[in-house]
N, C-alpha and C positions, 0 to 999 in steps of 0.2 A: 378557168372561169367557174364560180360556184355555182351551183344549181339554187335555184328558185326554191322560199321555203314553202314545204307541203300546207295548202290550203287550210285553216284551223276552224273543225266544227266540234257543233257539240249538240248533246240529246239528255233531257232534263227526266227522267222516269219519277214521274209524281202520283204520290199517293195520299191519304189524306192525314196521318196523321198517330203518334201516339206519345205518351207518355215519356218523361226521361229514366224515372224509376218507378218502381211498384208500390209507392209511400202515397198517403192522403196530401203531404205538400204537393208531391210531384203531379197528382192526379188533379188535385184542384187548379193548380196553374194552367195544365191543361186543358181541363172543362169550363171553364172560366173562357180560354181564349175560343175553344170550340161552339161552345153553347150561347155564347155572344156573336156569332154569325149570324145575319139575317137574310141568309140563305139556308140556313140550319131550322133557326128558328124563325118564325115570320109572328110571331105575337107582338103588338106594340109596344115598344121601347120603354114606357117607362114601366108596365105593370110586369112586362115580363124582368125588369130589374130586379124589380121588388121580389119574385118567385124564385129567380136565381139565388140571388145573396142571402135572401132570410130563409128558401126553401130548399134548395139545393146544394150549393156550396158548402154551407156547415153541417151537413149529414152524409149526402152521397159519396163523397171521397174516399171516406175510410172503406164503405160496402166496394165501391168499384177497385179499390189498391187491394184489397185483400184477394178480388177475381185475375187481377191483371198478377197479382205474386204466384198465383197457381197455374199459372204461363209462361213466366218468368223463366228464359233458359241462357245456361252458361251469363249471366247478370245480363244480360242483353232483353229487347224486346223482340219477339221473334219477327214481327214485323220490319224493323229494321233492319235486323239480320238480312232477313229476305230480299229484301229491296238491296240494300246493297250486295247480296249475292249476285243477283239479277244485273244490277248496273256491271258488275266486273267481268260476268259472261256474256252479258252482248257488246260491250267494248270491244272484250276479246274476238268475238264476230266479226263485228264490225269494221275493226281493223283486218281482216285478212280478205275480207270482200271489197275491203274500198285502200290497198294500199297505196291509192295517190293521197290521199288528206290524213292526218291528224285529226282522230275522233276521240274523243272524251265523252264518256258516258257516266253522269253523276244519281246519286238521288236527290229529290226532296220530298220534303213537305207541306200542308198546304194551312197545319198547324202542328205547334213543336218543333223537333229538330230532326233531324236538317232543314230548317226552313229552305223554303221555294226560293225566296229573295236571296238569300245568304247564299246559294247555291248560283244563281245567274249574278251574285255579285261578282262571287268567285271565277265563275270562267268568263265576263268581259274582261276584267283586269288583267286576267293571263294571257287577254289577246284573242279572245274567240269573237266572233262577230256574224256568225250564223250558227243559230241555235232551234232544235226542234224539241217542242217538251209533250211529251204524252203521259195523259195522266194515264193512271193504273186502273181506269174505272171504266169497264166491257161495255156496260151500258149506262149512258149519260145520264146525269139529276142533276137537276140546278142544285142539289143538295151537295155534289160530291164535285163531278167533273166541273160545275158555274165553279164552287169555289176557286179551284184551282186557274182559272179564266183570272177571276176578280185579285188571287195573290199574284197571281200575272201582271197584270196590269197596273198595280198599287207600286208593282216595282219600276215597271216601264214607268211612271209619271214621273218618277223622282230620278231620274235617269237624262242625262245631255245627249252623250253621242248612244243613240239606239244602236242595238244589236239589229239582225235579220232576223225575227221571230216566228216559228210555225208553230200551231198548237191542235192537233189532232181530238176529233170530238169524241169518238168511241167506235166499236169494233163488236158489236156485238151479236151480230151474223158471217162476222169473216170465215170464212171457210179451214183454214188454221187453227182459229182459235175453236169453233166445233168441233176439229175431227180432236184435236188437244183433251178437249173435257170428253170427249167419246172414249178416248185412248186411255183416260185414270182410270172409267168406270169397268172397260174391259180386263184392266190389268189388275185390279180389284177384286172384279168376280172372278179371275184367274186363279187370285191366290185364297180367297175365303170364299168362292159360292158365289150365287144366286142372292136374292132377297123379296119376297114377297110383292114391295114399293122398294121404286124407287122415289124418292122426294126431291125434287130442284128447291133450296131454301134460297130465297132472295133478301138482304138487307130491303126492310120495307121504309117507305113513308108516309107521314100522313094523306087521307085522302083527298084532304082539300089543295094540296100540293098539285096532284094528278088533275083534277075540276081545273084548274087554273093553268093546263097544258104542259104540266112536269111529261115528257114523253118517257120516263123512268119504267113502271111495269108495263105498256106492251112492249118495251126491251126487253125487259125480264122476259115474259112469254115468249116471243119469239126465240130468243134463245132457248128455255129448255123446249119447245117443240122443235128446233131444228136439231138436237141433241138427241132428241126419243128420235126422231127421222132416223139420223146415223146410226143410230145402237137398235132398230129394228123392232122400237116395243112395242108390246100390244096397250091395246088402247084398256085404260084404267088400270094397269101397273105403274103409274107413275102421276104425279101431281106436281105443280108450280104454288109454293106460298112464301111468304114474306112473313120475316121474322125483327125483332128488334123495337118492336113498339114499344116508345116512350111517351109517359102524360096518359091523358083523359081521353083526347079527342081520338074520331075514328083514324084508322091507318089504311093502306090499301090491301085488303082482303084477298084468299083466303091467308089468315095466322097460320104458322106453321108449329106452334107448341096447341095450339085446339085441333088444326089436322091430325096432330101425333095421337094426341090424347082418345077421338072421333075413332081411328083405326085401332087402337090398342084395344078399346071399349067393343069395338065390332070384330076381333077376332084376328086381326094381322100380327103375323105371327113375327116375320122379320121386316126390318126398313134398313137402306144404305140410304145415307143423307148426302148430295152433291150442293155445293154455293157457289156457283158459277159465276156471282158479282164480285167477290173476294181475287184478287190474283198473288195474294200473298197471305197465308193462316195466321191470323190476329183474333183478340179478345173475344171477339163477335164466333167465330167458327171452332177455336180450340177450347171456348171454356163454356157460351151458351150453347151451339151444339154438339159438341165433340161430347158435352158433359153434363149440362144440364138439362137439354131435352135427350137427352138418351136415359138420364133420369126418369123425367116425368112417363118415358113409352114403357119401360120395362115396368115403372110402379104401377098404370093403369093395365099391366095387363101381356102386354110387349112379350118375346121371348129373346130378341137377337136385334141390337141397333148397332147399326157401324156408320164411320163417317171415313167420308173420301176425303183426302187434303186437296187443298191449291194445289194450281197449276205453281206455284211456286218456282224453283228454278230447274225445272224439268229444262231437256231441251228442246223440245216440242214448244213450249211456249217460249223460250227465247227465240227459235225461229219463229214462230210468229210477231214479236218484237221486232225482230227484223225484217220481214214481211213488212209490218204497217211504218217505220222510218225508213227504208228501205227509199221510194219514191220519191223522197224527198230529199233524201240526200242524191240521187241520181241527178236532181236538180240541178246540182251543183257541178255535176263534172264538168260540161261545159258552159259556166257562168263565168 
């Protein structure tokens, strides 16, 4: 008598998003699909068309490929890299904590490739029918985690026989993923020292975002305050700012290139920079701060800037990864 086939899940690790190469085509197809979000952007549709095509599109691409080529490793985007590292080490997890079911641990996207959809095309067809997708963003923004909701769901519509869908909202007090960001900065100052500041750099948004109940930076804050909690700091060695402001309008405060710039001017000698919203080192962390604000510290004045990477495919953070799917596959044993 054959045995029964093993139960077939599957776990979507979604992030948001990059480029296919370092070239002004590949960048503009991109920002085109990104910057046409109106979760992204919330300006009305037609003037903000008007700003994109005449104002953005035929300029910024070339300045943004030339940042993203000075990232560029082994021809890959390191972000992708990483995400797919991540997907092949929690598989392998996963599979030895759960050897009654068949798990498939894929990436996506939530623009670019591996698209999201392409990604949940691919595993109903091969027979999966409960599927949990966690995006890769610690702390929730209609800006990052909604998206990934909304490529969720654009795929569900166009879909007959549903899958079983879980989609996990953020994680950004787990106790896992704090002691994980507490563990790089230890093993950090292990190997290079001390630093004057510490800085939590957060991906910002605009302000009017937050006014309108974005729950995005008191995530942020709470994270790095639960962070200085486990790493024991004193109070004003370390600061929470938000970094990545794009356009005119206000963003959510304090900037972290004017905090840089503020201490460098007032005598701070070193800073280690941690980004606690990233879980994988992309454009944002290897090239604005790894490089350009290490720039602007040491020009005003600075003597010593170091940047801590992502939790990346540490295993520390893939058990945490398996920590937060972990529950939900448990679901399953007796279903």
């Amino acid at each position: 008598m054959s045995e029964s086939p093993r139960p077939r899940l599957a776990v979507v690790l979604a992030n948001l998003g990059t480029p296919d190469a370092p070239t002004p085509g590949a960048v503009r197809r991109y920002l085109r699909e990104f910057l046409a979000d109106t979760r992204v952007i919330e300006v009305p549709r037609p003037v903000w068309w008007v700003i994109l095509n005449l104002f953005i599109l035929p300029f910024r691409p070339k300045r943004v490929a030339a940042a993203y080529a000075s990232i560029w490793q082994d021809g890959e985007s390191p972000m992708r890299t990483i995400l797919a590292g991540q997907s092949a080490k929690l598989e392998q997890t996963l599979a030895a904590a759960y050897p009654e079911f068949d798990i498939e641990v894929v990436p996506g996207m939530s623009y670019g490739n591996p698209a999201l959809g392409a990604a949940l095309g691919r595993l109903t067809q091969s027979g999966v029918e409960r599927i949990v997708v966690l995006p890769m963003f610690p702390q929730y923004s209609a800006t990052s985690s909604g998206a990934t909701y909304d490529a969720l769901c654009r795929w569900l519509l166009r879909q007959r026989n549903l899958p079983a869908v879980t989609i996990l909202k953020d994680y950004y007090r787990h106790p896992r993923y704090i002691g994980a960001l507490a563990a790089t900065v230890r093993e950090h100052r292990a190997l290079h020292g001390g630093a004057d500041k510490l800085l939590f750099s957060f991906h910002g948004i605009p302000q009017a975002y937050q006014d309108k109940g974005d729950p995005y930076p008191d995530r942020c804050r709470a994270t790095a305050a639960a962070v200085a909690a486990e790493l024991q700091l004193e109070e004003g060695s370390w600061a929470c700012t938000f970094q990545s402001r794009f356009g005119l309008q206000a963003w959510v405060q304090p900037y972290t290139d004017v905090t840089l710039e503020q201490w460098a001017a007032s005598g701070v000698g070193s800073v280690q920079v941690l980004c606690p919203a990233f879980s994988a080192d992309c454009l944002e962390t290897l090239e604005e701060i790894a490089e350009e604000n290490r720039e602007r510290f040491l020009h005003g004045g600075g003597k010593d800037y170091q940047y801590i990477a992502a939790l990346n495919t540490r295993d520390d953070h893939i058990a945490l990864l398996q920590a937060l799917v972990g529950p939900h596959l448990d679901a399953h044993r007796h279903a």
